[in-house]
Phi, psi and omega in degrees: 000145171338288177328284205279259214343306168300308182294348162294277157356317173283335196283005146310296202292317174301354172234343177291312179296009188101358192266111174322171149200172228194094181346124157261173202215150174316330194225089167264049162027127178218121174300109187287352167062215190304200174221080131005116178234346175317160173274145190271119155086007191266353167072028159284328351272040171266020210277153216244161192281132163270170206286144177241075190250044176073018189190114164277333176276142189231135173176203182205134147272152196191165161280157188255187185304004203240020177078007182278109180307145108268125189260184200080325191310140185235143247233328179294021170240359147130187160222193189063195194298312223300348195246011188300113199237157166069055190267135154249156155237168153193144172299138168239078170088216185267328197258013182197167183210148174251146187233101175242141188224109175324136166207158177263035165208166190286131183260135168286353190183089185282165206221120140232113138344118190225187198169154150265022160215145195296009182234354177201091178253124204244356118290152189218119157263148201244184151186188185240009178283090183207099195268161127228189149205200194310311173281359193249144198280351192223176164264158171242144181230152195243078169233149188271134176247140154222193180073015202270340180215154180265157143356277190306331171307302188345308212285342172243074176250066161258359181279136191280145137267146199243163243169112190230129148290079188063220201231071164232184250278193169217127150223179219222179163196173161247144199264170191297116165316153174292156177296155170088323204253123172310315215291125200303131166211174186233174249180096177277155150231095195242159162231126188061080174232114178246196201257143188256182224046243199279349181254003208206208167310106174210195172269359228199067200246187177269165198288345209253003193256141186229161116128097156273143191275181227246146179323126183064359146298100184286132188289167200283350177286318172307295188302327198291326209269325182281347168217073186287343180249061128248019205197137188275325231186141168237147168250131178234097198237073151108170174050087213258335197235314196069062182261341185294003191253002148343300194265357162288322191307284165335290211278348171282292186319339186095351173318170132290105189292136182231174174294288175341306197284334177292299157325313190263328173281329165309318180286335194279305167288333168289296187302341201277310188277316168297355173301276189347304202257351178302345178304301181318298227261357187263349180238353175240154120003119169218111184273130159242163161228191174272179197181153182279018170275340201289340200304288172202197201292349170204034192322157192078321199107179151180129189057193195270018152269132163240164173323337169310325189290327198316172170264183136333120173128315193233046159226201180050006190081018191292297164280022231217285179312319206279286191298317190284164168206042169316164173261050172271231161303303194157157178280163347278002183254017167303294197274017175232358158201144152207209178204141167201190220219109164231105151089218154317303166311080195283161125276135173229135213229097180230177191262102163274023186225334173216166159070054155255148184274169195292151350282026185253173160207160164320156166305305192258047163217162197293139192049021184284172202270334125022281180085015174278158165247044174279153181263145157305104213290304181321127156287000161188164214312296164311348203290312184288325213283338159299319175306291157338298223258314178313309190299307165340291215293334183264007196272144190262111182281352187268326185260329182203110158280349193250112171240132168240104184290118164235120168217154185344281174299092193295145144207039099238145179181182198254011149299161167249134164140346282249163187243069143349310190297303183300325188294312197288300170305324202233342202270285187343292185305327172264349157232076189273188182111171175251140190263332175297281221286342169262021182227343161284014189255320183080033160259165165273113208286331207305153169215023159196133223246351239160079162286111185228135187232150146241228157113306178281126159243122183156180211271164162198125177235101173277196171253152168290141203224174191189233172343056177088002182110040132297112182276138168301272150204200219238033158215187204235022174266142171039052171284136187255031158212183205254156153275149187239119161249109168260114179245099187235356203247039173297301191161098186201181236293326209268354190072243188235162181287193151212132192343128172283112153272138350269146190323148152293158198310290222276336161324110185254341175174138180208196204158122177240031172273340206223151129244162224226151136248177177223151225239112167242143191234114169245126176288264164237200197282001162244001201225142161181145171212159196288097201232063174326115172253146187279153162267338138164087129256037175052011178292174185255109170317322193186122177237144191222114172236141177263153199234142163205190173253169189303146193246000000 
């Protein structure tokens, strides 16, 4: 088979690092080690140790119903509609939701039903979309419902439309307010939120892991679901599961690494988190972006593995590519930059991790700060950065006065490492213009009012800033450059970074104690504000609101 011919292939490269490895085979067997006790994925953070006797991961490998190897696959989670499992949204406009689900087999014509009442859903959108690939233990399947409010409707979107995935439970979600509509709302954001418990962020950490959460804390997966009608909607722009941390994890327990274990603690961790976060994502809008954990199986590296080991499956953004239906163009780069519209508000979602033109590069691309060899997403070199200039430029400031940009990588925050590329790239594009003559003009240059990053974890609030770190000044009435908000410290598995002392000038406030998500709140076409939330007991850490006039 395709698979084990590529894992075969690799167990050169794979004993040159140091890497056990192990024949692989259709039906594979797993030495079960220790007896676990924890709860696996429930996002308690209690989760109990697995045995580490060479094996962290609990599973069975097999083929799946339709003979297709999946390794990880586990056979107790059923097949068909009846197991449609992981439901995502993302918003399609004000009048559609893309509706995504797992099953463990290939749908010849995945399906949902909707309505506006729970008793009678009298549409059904159908599609052919039910993707896998070589590592993965389920299909991801894709469908857009549309037509859900007319025009005249919009305006009330507190009204619900309900939803059935086959014949599993009915939920409901609210579709997006229209560009145009004034009506106050708020906005979760979170970045590098991996899976809590035995697999992720919990209390019970290894001795070499610092801030493990505190008895009776709720973790940030927790806060989103306990305060969920505060909120319209989530953004998430990158580092979305952390399953590439399988092998710190395996080399923490003191194990021994196998092929096997690259497969299968990905998938293990991946499945862990989307269980989790499915509370979230079946009943709101979960917008994403790309981020360098999504690259393939172990970015960055670790101890004397590098990316030479992944298999087929688990490079390239692969599963990333797969799982997501974001509202872009068209594949593959609908889910790595797009743009839409809630309300007031326009949002653009772009990509630090592939496709800035020469002389720069993505971060997770051949000559990236990385050192990954992931491919460029794009049909030529310029395409997001055209994408970008095109998207400024159409924005109508009379229906969404507010443009908030979000992407992985800072290069600012109160930090070290910071991405010189993004700057050199993205800092032009969101204050375009030559800025002396336009401000001698009594124009404003900002043409994004809001930047948001995470990648560093930990909190950052800048002053508007511009030219390389020059604050513009040192309050948030009438700014003419964007604020930069850095948030990385929702929460996973390594906890937080801490904080580069002493802060750069354009620092207004940061912080590495806690962990947060963050709250944007629009008030009207002048007013908004910023909130860093404790993740958990919800106080607001840090707050900012910006004022300006109408435009």
């Amino acid at each position: 088979m395709a698979l084990t011919r590529s894992l075969v292939s690799l167990l050169a490269v794979l004993a040159t690092a140091g890497f056990a490895v192990a024949a692989p085979s259709s039906n594979l067997p797993r030495n079960q080690g220790g007896n676990g006790q924890g709860n696996n994925g429930n996002g308690n953070g209690n989760g109990g140790n697995s045995g580490s006797s060479g094996n962290t991961w609990s599973s069975q490998w097999q083929p799946d119903a339709n003979g297709v190897v999946h390794y990880g696959y586990n056979a107790s989670f059923g097949s068909g509609f009846n197991n449609a499992t992981q439901i995502r949204l993302a918003y399609r406009g004000c009048d559609g939701m893309s509706v995504s689900f797992a099953t463990n087999s290939r749908q010849d014509q995945p399906q949902v039903k909707y309505g506006t009442s729970n008793t009678s859903l009298s549409s059904t959108a159908t599609s052919s979309v039910s993707i896998t690939y070589e590592t993965s233990p389920k299909w991801e399947n894709h469908v857009v419902l549309e037509g859900l409010q007319s025009d005249t409707t919009c305006k009330l979107p507190q009204a619900s439309d309900y939803y059935q995935v086959s014949d599993g439970p009915i939920l409901s979600f609210k579709t997006a307010r229209c560009a145009g509509d004034m009506t106050p709302y708020s906005v979760a954001v979170v970045v590098d939120l991996g899976t809590m418990g035995q697999y992720g962020l919990r209390q019970n950490m290894p001795s070499d892991i610092a801030n493990a959460l505190k008895a009776g804390e709720l973790n940030t997966i927790q806060r989103l679901v306990a305060q969920s009608n505060d909120f319209d909607f989530v953004i998430h722009p990158g580092d979305i599961a952390y399953a590439d941390y399988w092998a710190k994890e395996q080399i923490t327990l003191g194990s021994n690494l196998t092929i096997q274990d690259q497969i299968l603690g990905y998938n293990v961790i991946n499945e862990a988190f989307f269980d989790e976060i499915s509370d979230v994502t079946k009943h709101k809008a979960y917008m994403v972006g790309v981020g360098n954990h999504e690259a393939n199986c172990i970015n960055g590296g670790y101890k004397q593995y590098t990316e030479a080991i992944c298999v087929a499956g688990l490079t390239n953004f692969t599963e990333y590519k797969a799982r997501w239906n974001m509202p872009g163009d068209g594949s593959p780069t609908n889910n790595f930059w797009y743009s839409f519209d809630v309300g007031m508000t326009h949002y653009l979602i772009f990509d630090t991790e592939t496709d800035l033109p020469a002389p720069y590069h993505g971060a997770d691309v051949v000559g990236g700060t990385e050192s990954m060899d992931e491919a460029n997403v794009g049909s030529y070199s310029n395409a997001q950065v055209d994408f970008i200039k095109q998207d400024l430029a159409s924005v109508d400031r009379s229906k969404t006065p507010w443009v908030v940009a979000l992407g992985h990588r800072p290069w600012y925050a109160a930090a070290s490492g910071l991405f010189s590329d993004g700057l050199s790239v993205f800092e032009p594009l969101f204050t375009a213009g030559n800025l002396l003559l336009l401000l001698l003009l009594l124009l404003t240059p900002r043409q994004v009012d809001i930047v948001m990053h995470g990648h560093v974890h930990l909190l950052t609030r800048t002053y508007p800033v511009w030219e390389n770190g020059t604050v513009q000044q040192m309050n948030y009435t009438e700014p003419k450059a964007p604020v930069y908000l850095i948030n990385g410290a929702a929460g996973h598995y390594d906890g937080l970074d801490t904080v580069a002392t002493p802060y750069p000038g354009y620092v207004a406030f940061a912080n590495d104690t806690m962990y947060s998500y963050s709250k944007l709140t629009f008030h009207n076409s002048t007013h908004m504000t910023h909130a860093f939330m404790a993740s958990g007991d919800n106080h607001v850490i840090d707050e900012v609101t910006i004022q300006k006039t109408k435009e």
